[in-house]
C-alpha positions in Angstrom: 93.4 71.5 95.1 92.9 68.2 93.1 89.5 67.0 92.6 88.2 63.5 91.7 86.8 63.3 88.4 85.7 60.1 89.3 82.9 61.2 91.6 81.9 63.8 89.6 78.8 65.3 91.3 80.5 65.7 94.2 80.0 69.5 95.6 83.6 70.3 95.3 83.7 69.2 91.9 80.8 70.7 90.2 81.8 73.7 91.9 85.2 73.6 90.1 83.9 72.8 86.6 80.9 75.5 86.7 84.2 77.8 87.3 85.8 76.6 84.9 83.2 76.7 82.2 82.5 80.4 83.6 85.7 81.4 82.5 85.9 79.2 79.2 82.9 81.1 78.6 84.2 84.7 79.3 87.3 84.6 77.2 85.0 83.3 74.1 83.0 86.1 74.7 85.0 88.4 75.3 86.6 87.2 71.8 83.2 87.7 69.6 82.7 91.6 71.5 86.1 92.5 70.2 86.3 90.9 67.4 82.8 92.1 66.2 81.3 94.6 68.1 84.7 96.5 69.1 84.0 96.5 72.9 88.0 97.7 74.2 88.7 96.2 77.5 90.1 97.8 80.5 92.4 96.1 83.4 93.6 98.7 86.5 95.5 97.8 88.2 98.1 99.1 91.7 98.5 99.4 95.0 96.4 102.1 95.8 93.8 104.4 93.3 92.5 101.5 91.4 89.1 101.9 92.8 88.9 105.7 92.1 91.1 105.4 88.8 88.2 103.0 87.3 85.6 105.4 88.2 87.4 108.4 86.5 87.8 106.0 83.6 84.5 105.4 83.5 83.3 108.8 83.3 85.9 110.3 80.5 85.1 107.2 78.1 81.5 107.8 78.4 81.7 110.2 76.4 82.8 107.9 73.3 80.1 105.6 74.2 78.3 102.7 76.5 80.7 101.7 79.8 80.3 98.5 81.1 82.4 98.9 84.7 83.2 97.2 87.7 80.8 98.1 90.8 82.8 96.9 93.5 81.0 96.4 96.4 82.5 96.1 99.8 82.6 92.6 101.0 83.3 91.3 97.3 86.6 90.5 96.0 87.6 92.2 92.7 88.7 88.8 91.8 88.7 86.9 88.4 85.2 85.1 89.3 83.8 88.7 89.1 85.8 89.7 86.1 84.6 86.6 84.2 81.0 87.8 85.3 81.3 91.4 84.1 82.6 90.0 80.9 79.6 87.6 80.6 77.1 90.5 81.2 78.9 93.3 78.6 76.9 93.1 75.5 77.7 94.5 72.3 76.0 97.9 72.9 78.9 98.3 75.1 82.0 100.4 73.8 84.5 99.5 76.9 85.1 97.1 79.6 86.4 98.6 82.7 87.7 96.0 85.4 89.3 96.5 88.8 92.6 93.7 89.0 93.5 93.7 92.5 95.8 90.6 93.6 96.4 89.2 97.1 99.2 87.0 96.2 101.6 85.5 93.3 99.7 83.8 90.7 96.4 86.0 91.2 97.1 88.7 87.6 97.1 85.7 85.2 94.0 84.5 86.7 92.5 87.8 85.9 94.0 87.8 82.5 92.4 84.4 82.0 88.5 85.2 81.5 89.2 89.0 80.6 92.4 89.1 78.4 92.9 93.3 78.0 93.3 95.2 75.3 94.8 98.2 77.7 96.3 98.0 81.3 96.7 100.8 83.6 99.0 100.2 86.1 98.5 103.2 88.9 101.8 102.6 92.0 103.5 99.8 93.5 103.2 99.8 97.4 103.2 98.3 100.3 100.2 97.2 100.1 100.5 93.4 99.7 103.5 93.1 101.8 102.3 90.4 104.0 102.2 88.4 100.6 105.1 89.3 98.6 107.6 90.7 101.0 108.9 93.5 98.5 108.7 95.9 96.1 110.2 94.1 93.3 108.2 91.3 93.9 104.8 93.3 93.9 105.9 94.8 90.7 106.3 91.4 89.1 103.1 90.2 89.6 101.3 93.7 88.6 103.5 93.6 85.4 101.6 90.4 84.4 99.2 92.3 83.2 101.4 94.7 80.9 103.0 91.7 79.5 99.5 90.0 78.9 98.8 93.1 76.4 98.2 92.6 72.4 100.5 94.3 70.5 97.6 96.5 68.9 96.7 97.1 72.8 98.3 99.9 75.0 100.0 100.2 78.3 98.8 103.0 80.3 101.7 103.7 83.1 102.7 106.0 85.8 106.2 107.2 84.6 106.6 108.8 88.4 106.8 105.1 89.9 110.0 103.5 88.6 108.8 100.3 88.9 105.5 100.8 86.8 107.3 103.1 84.4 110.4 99.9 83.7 106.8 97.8 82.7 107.1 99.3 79.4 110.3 96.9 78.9 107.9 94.1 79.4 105.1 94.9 76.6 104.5 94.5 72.6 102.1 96.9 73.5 102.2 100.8 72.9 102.7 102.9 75.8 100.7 106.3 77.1 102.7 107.5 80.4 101.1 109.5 82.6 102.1 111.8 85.4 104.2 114.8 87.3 107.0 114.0 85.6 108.5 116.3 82.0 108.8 112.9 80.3 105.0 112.1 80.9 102.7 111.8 77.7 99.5 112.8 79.8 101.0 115.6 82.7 99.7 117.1 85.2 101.2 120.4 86.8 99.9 123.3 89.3 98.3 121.1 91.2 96.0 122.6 94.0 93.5 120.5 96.6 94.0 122.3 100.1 90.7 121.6 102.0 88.2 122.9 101.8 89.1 123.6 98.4 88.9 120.3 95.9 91.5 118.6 94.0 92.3 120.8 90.4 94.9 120.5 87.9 96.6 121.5 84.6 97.1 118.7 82.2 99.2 119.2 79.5 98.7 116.3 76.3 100.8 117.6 73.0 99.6 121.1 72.3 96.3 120.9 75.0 96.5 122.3 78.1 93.3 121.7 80.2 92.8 123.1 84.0 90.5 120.4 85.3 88.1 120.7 88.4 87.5 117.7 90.2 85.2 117.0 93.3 87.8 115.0 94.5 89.8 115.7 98.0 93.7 114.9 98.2 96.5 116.6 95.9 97.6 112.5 96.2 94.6 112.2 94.2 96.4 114.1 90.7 98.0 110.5 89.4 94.1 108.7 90.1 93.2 111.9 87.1 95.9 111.7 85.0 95.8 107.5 84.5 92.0 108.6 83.5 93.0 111.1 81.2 95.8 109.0 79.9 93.3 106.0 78.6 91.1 108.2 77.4 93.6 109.6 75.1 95.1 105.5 74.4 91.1 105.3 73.1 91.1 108.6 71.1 89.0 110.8 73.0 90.3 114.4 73.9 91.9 115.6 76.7 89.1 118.2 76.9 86.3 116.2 76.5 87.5 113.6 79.0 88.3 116.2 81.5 85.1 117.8 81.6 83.3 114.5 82.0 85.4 113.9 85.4 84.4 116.6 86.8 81.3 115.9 88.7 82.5 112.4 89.9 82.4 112.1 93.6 85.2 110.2 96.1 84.8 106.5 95.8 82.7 105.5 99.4 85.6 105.7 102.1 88.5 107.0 99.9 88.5 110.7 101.2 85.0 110.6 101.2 83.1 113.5 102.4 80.2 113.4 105.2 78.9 116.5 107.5 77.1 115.4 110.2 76.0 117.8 113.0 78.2 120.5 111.8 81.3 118.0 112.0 82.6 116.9 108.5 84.2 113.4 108.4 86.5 113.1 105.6 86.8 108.9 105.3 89.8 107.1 104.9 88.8 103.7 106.5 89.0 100.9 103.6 92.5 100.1 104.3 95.7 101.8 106.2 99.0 100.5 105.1 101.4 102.4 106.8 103.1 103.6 103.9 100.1 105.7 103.2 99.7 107.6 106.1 102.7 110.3 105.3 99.5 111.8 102.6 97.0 111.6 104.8 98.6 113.9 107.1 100.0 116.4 104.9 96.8 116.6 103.6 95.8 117.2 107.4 98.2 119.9 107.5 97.2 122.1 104.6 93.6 121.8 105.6 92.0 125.0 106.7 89.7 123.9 109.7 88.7 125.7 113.0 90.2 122.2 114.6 92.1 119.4 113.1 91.1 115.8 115.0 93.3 112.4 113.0 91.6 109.2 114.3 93.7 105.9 113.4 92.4 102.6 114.3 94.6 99.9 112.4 98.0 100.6 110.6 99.1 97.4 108.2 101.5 96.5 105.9 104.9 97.2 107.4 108.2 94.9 108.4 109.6 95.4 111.5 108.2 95.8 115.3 104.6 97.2 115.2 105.3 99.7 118.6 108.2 101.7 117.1 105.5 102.3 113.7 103.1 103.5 116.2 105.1 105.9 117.9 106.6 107.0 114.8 103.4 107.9 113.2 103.0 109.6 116.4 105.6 112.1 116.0 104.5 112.9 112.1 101.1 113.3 113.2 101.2 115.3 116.2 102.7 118.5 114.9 100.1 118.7 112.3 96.4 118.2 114.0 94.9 119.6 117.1 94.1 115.7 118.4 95.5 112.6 117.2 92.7 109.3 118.8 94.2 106.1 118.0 92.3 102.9 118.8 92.3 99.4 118.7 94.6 97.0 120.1 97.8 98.2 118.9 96.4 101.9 120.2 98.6 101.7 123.5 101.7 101.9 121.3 101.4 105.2 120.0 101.0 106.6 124.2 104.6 105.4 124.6 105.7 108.1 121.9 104.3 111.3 124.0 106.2 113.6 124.7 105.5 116.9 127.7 104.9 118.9 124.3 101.8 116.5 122.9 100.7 114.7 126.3 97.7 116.3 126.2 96.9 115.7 122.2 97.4 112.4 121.9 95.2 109.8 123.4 94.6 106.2 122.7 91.3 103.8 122.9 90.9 100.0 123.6 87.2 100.0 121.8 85.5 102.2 119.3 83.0 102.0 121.5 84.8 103.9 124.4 86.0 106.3 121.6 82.9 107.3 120.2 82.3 107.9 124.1 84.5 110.7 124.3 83.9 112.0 121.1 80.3 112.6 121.9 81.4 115.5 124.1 84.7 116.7 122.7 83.7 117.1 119.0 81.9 120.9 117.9 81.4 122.3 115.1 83.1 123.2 112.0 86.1 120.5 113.4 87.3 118.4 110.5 88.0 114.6 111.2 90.1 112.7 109.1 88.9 109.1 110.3 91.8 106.7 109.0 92.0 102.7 109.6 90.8 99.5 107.6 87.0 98.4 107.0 87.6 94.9 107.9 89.2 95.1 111.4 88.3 98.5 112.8 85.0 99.5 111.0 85.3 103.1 111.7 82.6 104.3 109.7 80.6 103.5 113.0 82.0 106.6 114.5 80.1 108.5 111.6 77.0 106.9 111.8 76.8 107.1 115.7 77.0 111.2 115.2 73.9 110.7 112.9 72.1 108.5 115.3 72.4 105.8 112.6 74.3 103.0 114.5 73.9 100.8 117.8 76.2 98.3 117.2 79.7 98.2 118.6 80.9 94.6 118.3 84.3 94.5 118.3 85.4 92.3 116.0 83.0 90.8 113.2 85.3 90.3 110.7 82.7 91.6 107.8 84.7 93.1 104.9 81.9 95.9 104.4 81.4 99.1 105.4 79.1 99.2 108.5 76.6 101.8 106.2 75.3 98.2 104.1 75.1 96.2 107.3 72.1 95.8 108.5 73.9 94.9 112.2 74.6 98.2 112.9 70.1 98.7 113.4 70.8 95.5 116.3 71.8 96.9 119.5 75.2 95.3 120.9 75.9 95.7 124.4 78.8 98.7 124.5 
């Protein structure tokens, strides 16, 4: 976008140069905390985990001292505007700076790097995520790696050595490297790892000599490389294993990331920020293992995948039917996944146009002790209504209002809207 310098109070300008001086600003700042007060700061980034990796940071480094983190809410960006802002608003009582660096396109990790240059970067998976944008792994990685190469050399790479493509970032840094992960080669591994519902995520982690069983509240064995990358920078700061471990373990899901709710007997474990397809293959092994009375999968919007949208319907279809006592999908792609039903799961497979018409039958089919994994993205689907409707906490069922929030922080969902 070029702007006219010319006419310089035009709204388009000033907007441009009171972002640009915001992030002129953070950089110097963030200069003078390092430089003088110490203050380390923290990138994360990946496909997936990033939200719940920051939070474990934040716990385990809390034990070495202030944390100034990133409180994403739903509906903001984790973009570079509010990296430069949680740079401007760390003071020097702070020991760490914690930021979420989540990009949507090419060019979006320098622009990060810009008002918040790291002194560590944690790079969690490369996925499908962002495949709308960059059309491949390899070129995913490439932009995510931005960050490793942006590194000091006294800073440290923190990498998952059980993703190839984050574990070849370490060819791309001055930086020293802490690996983390399943793998024998990791620095910071994790083994024996146990999280079949309703029992919570727990793990040994092996550092050097320490060997530390950790207990998290967490819910998802897929959730062992979110701990390790925690444990991992704790150790790239110098805190122990131990230490760090125990701090971790009262932290609670991240707010739609296998987040737990009861309601009426029924518990509702949360998935609905965002489905890439890719992802799904965790969610229902998790499914699988669980120990429920009944087993109910509710999709509502599957993203992030090349190729014809029906045939990735009905495929998900076939993994999840085996492995849950219903599978709902809904939405407009829902008609797809009736096309994969077979004499054998006819009557366990079902498909809605509206949330509204789901939440319908659900009314009279769920009972208690059944254990819903509610699956889909927050933008387009908004299933978290589903939840609220079984607490008597929601009355509206637009179909499409486009809010990137969870319907919990809306006040819409208090506004009836004709079902």
């Amino acid at each position: 976008m070029r702007h006219n310098f010319k006419s310089p109070l035009t709204p388009a300008n000033i907007r441009y140069l009171i972002r640009r001086a915001t992030f002129a600003s953070s950089s110097r700042w963030r200069g003078l905390l390092g430089r003088f007060a110490g203050v380390r700061f923290i990138g994360v980034t990946g496909s997936a985990g990033k939200t719940t990796t920051t939070k474990l940071i934040a716990a385990s480094l809390r034990v070495a001292g202030r944390v100034r983190q990133t409180h994403r809410l739903v509906g903001q960006l984790n973009d570079q505007r509010f990296a430069a802002q949680l740079v401007l608003t760390t003071t020097p009582l702070h020991r760490f700076c914690i930021s979420e660096f989540g990009i949507g396109g090419p060019g979006m990790m320098a622009r990060y790097v810009e008002p918040m240059p790291p002194d560590i970067g944690v790079v969690t998976n490369v996925a499908w995520d962002h495949y709308t944008a960059f059309r491949g792994l390899d070129a995913t990685a490439r932009e995510k790696r931005v960050l490793i190469e942006a590194l000091p050399a006294h800073g440290t790479a923190v990498l998952n050595v059980d993703d190839p493509r984050v574990a070849a970032m370490r060819l791309f840094t001055r930086a020293g490297i802490v690996t983390f992960g399943l793998s024998t080669e990791a620095d910071v591994r994790g083994e024996d790892v146990s999280g079949v519902w309703p029992d919570r995520l727990s793990l040994t982690v092996r550092h050097g000599p320490e060997r530390v069983r950790v207990h998290t509240r967490l819910v998802g064995e897929h959730f062992a490389h979110a701990v390790l990358g925690a444990l991992a920078t704790a150790v790239a700061v110098g805190v122990p294993v131990g230490d760090a471990a125990r701090a971790l373990e009262e932290v609670q899901p991240v707010d739609g990331r296998y987040s737990v709710h009861t309601v009426r007997g029924v518990t509702f474990i949360r998935d609905d920020w965002k489905a890439p397809l890719w992802s799904i293959p965790a969610a229902l092994r998790f499914v699988d293992s669980a120990r429920a009375r009944r087993k109910i999968v509710i999709l509502g919007t599957i993203s992030d995948y090349p190729g014809d949208s029906s045939q990735k319907y009905r495929a998900v279809v076939r993994q999840a039917a085996p492995v849950a006592d219903k599978v709902l999908f809904v939405g407009k792609m829902a008609h797809c996944a009736l096309r994969a039903r077979d004499p054998s799961t006819r009557d366990r497979v079902a498909a809605f146009d509206t949330l509204c018409s789901l939440d319908q039958f659900l009314q009279g089919f769920l009972q208690e002790e059944d254990l819903v994994l509610v699956k889909g993205s927050a933008t387009a689907d908004h299933l978290q209504r589903l939840v609220l409707s079984r607490a008597r906490d929601n009355q509206c069922w637009r179909p499409a209002c486009g809010r990137a929030m969870f319907c919990s922080a809306c006040a819409l969902r208090t506004r009836p809207f004709a079902k």
